[in-house]
N, C-alpha and C positions, 0 to 999 in steps of 0.2 A: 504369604508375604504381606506386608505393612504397604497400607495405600501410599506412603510417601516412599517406599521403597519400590513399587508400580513405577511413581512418578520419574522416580533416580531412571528406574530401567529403560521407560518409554524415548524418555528425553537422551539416554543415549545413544539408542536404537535410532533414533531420528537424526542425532548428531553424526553417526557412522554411516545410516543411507547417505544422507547430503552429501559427506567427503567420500564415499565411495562411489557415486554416481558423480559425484563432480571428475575425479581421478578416472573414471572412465572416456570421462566425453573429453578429457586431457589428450587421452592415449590417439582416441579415437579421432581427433580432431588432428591430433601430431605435435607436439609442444612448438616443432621450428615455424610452421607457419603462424602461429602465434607471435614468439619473438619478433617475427618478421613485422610484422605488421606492429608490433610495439615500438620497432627499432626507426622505422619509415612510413609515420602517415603522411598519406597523401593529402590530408587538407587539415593539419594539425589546430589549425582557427575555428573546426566547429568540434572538436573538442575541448576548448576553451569554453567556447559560445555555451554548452550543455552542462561544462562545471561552473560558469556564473549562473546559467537559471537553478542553482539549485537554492538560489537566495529568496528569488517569486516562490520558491514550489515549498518550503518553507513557509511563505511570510502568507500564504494562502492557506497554509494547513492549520497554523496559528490563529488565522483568521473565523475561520470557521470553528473550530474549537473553542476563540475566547465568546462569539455569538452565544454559542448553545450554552456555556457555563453562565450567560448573564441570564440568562434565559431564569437562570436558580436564584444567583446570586448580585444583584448590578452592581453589585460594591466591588466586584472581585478584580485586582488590580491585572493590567495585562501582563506586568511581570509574573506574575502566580501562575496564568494561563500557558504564559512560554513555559516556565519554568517547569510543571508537568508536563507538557508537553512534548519537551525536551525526554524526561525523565522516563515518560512514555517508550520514545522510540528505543532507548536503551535496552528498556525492562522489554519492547516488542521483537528487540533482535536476536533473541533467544530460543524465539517461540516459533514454530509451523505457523505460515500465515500469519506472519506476526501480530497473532492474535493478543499477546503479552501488553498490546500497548495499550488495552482497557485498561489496565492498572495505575494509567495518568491521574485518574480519578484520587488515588488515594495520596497525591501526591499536592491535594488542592486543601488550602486553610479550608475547611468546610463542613458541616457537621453529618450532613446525609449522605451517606455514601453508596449508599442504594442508587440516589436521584442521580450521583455525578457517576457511578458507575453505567449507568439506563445513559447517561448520556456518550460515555466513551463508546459503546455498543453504538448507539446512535451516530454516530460521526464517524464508524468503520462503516455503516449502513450505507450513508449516503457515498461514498468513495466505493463502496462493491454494486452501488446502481449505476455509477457511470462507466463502472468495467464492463458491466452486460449493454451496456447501451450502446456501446460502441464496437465490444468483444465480439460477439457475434457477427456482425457484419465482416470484423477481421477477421475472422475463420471461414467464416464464406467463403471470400472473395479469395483466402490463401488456397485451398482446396479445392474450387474453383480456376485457380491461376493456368489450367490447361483447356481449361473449357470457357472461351469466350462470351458464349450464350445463355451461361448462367447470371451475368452482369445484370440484365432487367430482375430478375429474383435476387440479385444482391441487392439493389438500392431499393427495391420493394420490401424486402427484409430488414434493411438499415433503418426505414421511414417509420415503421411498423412499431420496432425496439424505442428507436427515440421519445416514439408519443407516447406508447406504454409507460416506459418507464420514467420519462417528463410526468405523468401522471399519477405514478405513485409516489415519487416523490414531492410533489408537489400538494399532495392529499396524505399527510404523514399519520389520518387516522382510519384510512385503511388498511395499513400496518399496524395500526394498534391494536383497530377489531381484530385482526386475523392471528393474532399474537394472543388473545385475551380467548378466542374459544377454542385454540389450542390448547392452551395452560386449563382449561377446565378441567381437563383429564390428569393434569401431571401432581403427585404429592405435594408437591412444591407452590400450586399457585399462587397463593400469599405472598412469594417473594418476588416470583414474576410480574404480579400485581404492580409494584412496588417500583420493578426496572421501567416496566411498558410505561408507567406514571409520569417518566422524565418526555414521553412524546405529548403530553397533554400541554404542557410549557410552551411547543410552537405553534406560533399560530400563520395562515396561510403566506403571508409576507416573509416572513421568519425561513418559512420553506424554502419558497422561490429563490432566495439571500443562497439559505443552503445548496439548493443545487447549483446555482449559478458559481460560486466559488467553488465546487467541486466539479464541475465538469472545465473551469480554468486548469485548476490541478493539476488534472486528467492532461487534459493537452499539453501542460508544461513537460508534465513528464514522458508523455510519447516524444512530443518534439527532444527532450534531452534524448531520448533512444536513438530518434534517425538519425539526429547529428552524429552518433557515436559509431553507428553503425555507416553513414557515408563517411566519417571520416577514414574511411579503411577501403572503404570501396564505392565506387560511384555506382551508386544503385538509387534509382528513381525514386520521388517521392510518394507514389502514390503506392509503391512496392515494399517503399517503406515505412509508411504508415497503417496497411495494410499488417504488414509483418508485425508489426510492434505492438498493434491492438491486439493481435492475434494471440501474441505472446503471452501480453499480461491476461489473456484471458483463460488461459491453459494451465495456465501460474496459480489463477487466483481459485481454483479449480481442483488443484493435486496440494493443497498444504502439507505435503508431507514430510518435509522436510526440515531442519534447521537451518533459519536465513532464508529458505529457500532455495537453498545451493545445492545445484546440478540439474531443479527442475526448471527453473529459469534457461539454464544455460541451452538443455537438451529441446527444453519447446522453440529457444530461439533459432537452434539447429536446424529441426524440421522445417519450422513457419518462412525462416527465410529462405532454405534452401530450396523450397518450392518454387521462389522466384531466380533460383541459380545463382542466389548469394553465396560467398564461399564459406565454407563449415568453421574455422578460424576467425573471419569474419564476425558471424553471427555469436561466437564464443565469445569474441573479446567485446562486442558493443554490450552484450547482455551482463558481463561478468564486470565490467566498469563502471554500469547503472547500477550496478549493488553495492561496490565502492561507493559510488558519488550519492546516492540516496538513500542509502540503509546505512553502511558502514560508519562513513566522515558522521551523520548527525548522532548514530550509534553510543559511539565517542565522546562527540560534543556534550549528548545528555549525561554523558558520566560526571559533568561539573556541574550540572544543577541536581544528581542527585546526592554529592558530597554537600552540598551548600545548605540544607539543615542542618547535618554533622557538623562541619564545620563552623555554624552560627552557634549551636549548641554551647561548643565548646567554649567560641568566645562568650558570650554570656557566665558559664561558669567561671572562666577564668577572671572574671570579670567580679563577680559575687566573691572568689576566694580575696581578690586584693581587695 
């Protein structure tokens, strides 16, 4: 079989896990308490509250993105920067672990696409250091949630994760050493050379910038989580925060799927229901954060990636009169 014929098959093997494990945990969860809980929240306002932040969780992801592209380019206009950016998530919602969204890169007026690809790598980096930064402690503390006594080994374990990984991201050429005598061994290193090349552009300030607006992110988006998930049930916040770190971290963990759909939903199952969240519940918080931050910008970037095409065109039609 033709490796793009691999590709046809893998990508729809992934698309039928996702809806067939989504359609499970449907069954399994009961469609009516669903409804239910669609038809009567109980605090309809912080559902609200979690579909406006999705404006910060945005305008922080942009942020750090248009950083690291100046980093190449300082001319490069912030429209350019949304504008891939955008075009990113779209080309990302496709993909397990929407890995797809590196392809913002070639979506930038820019000639090295090597450097602006090292750098979309680069900016999924620092977003999957603040998921272990905080993920673990939420898997802790969820697995834990029947044993009291392991709470001193959770915030000793939470303290541990922070400074670690405060510190490699904060030292972005310890990642590059460690990148650089892996690739020794690979066929390829020449091009890896070339991706690893785009972390030589930040320098230690650059970093700090970086992780700071990525652990903003981070929190925006959990906070959009427990809001969505109290909006259905009054369940604590420390239960909820816990559950939601938990979550994405299980998530970020099994890309196995297209969108992610069904592993999102099944980990939010388990992670909440430890705390005697109800299975409906934890379905519909988890399955509305993939609306509200995958899906809607999903969409959105379908207009910035018509808007070459469409400048295209006018330009020719432009040259025909």
């Amino acid at each position: 079989m033709a490796v793009g014929g691999w590709k046809k098959w893998i990508f729809g093997l992934r698309l039928a896990l996702g809806i067939g494990v989504l359609a499970v945990l449907i069954v399994f969860v009961k469609p009516g308490t669903i409804l239910e809980a669609v038809r009567s929240p109980e605090r309809s306002w912080l559902f609200i509250i979690a579909a406006v932040l999705l404006v910060p969780n945005l305008i922080l992801q942009w942020l750090r993105w248009h950083l690291l592209v100046r980093r190449l380019d300082d001319g490069i206009s912030p429209f350019s920067t949304f504008a891939s950016l955008m075009s990113g998530m779209s080309a990302g919602f496709i993909t397990p672990g929407r890995i797809g969204e590196v392809s913002r890169s070639l979506f930038l007026p820019v000639s090295d696409r090597w450097m602006t690809t090292g750098l979309a790598v680069l900016d999924k980096w620092y977003a999957f250091l603040t998921v272990i930064m905080f993920g673990g402690w939420g898997v802790w503390t969820t697995l834990a949630s029947s044993s009291p006594g392991w709470t001193a080994a959770g915030v000793f374990f939470l303290a541990a994760a922070v400074i670690s990984v405060w510190a490699v991201g904060t030292h972005p050429h310890w990642t590059r050493n460690l990148i650089y005598w892996l690739s020794l061994a690979s066929p390829r290193r020449g091009r890896i050379k070339r991706l690893i090349g785009s972390i030589d552009l930040l320098g230690p300030a650059e970093a700090r910038i970086l992780m700071v607006l990525s652990l903003l992110m981070y929190f925006v988006y959990i906070i959009q989580f427990c809001l969505l998930i109290k909006a259905f049930e009054p369940v604590g916040w420390y239960q909820a925060l816990a559950g939601s770190a938990a979550t994405m971290m299980v998530k970020t963990f099994l890309p196995i799927s297209w969108g992610d759909l069904g592993v999102r939903e099944g980990a939010a199952i388990y992670c909440f229901g430890r705390f005697g969240v109800e299975k409906g519940t934890a379905f519909q918080g988890a399955f509305l954060l993939f609306i509200l931050n995958i899906l809607i910008p999903a969409l959105l970037g379908l207009i910035f990636l018509e808007w070459p095409i469409l400048k295209m065109a006018r330009q020719k039609k432009k040259e025909n009169e």
